[in-house]
Each structure stands twice: as C-alpha cells, then as structure tokens.
C-alpha positions as CSV (number, residue, x, y, z in Angstrom):
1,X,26.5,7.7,100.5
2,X,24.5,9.7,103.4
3,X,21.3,9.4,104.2
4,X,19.3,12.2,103.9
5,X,15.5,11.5,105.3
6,X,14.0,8.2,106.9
7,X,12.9,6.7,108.4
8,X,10.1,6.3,106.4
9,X,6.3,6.4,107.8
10,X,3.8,4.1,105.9
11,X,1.0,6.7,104.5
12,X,2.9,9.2,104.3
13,X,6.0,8.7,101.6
14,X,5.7,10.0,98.5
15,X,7.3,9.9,95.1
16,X,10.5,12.7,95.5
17,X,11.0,12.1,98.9
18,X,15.1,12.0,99.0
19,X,16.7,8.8,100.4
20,X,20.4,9.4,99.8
21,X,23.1,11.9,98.6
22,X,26.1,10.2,96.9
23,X,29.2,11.6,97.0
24,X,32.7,11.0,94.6
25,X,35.5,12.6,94.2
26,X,37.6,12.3,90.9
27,X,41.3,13.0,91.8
28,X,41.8,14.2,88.1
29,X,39.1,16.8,88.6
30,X,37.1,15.2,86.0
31,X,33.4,15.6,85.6
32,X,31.3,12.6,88.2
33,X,28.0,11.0,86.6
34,X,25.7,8.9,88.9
35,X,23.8,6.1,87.9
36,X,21.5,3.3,89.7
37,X,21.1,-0.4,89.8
38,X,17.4,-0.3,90.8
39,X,15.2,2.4,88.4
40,X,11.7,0.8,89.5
41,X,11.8,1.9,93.4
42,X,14.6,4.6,93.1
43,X,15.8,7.3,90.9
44,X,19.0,9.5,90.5
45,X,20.1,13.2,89.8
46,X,22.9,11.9,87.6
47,X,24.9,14.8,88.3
48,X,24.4,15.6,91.6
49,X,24.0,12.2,93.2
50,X,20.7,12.8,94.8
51,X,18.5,9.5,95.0
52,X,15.1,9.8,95.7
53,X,11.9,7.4,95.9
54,X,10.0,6.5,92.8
55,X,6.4,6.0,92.5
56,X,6.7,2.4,93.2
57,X,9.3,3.2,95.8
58,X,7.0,5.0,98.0
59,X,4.0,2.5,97.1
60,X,6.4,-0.1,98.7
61,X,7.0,2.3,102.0
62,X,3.2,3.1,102.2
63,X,2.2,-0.6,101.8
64,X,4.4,-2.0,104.8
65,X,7.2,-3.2,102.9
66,X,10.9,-2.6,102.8
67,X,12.4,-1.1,100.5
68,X,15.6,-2.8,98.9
69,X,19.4,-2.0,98.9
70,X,20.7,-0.2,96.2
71,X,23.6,0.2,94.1
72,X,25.0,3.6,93.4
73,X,28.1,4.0,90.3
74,X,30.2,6.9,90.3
75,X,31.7,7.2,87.0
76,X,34.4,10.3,85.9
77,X,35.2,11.4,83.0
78,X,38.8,10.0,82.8
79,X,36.9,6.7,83.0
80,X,37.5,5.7,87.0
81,X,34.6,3.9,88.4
82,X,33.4,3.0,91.9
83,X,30.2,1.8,93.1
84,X,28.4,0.7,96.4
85,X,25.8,-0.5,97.8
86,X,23.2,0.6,100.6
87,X,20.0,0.5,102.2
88,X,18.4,3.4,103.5
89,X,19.5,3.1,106.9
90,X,23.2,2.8,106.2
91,X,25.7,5.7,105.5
92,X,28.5,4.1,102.7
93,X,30.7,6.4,101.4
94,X,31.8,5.9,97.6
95,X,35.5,6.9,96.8
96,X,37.4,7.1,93.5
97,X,40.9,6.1,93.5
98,X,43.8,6.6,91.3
C-alpha cells in the first residue's frame, strides 16, 4: 500500500482526497477485489484499490484529529486472500502468495 497524498492540512481536506493505492498481485492471473475494514472515515475503488477519505474522514483531518489505521483485503478470484494494515503515513505493501 503507497501513499499517495498527505500529509493532510486541517481546513483544507476534503471528502475524495486519495490516501492510499493498494496494490496485489494474483499469481493465477485471477481477477483482485479490494475491500476496507473502516467504511465510516475511508472508502475503496474495489477494483482498483484506490482509498480515499470519506466525509467523516476529512471532518476528522479538518477538526485536528488523526485519522486511524486501516485495513486493506486483497481478495482473487481463485480465492487467495491477503490483507494489511496502515496508517497514512506508512507505505505496506500487500502480496498474494501461492
């Protein structure tokens, strides 16, 4: 999981605002789907792996709070799943393996 904008500013995040990119990579060449532990501050492309801010997300950001970590599930097709976790500051990189 990469990063993509951040940090932050207080006043001026807004819903959309992209937080990280998830990557996976089925060995099988199967299909990936994305899903998201935490719906109320974040949401997820579920087929590209894009996770951007909520509404409350960026009301969290532009009231001086932190936002939480994360959990990001990369499920294929042949039924392989991985999952981490991450904050906004912190690159993880999700793998499938066989």
């Amino acid at each position: 999981m990469t990063p993509v904008d951040g940090p932050f500013v207080e006043d001026s995040t807004n819903a959309g605002d992209t937080v990280a990119t998830s990557t996976a990579n089925d060995p099988d060449g199967g299909d990936i789907t994305y899903t998201i532990d935490d719906t109320t501050n974040y949401a997820i492309d579920a087929s590209t792996g894009t996770v951007t801010l909520t509404a409350a997300g960026a009301a969290v950001v532009n009231g001086g709070g932190n936002l939480p970590d994360f959990t990001v599930t990369a499920a294929s097709t042949t039924g392989q799943t991985s999952s981490a976790t991450a904050n906004v500051n912190q690159p993880i990189p999700i793998q499938m393996s066989h």
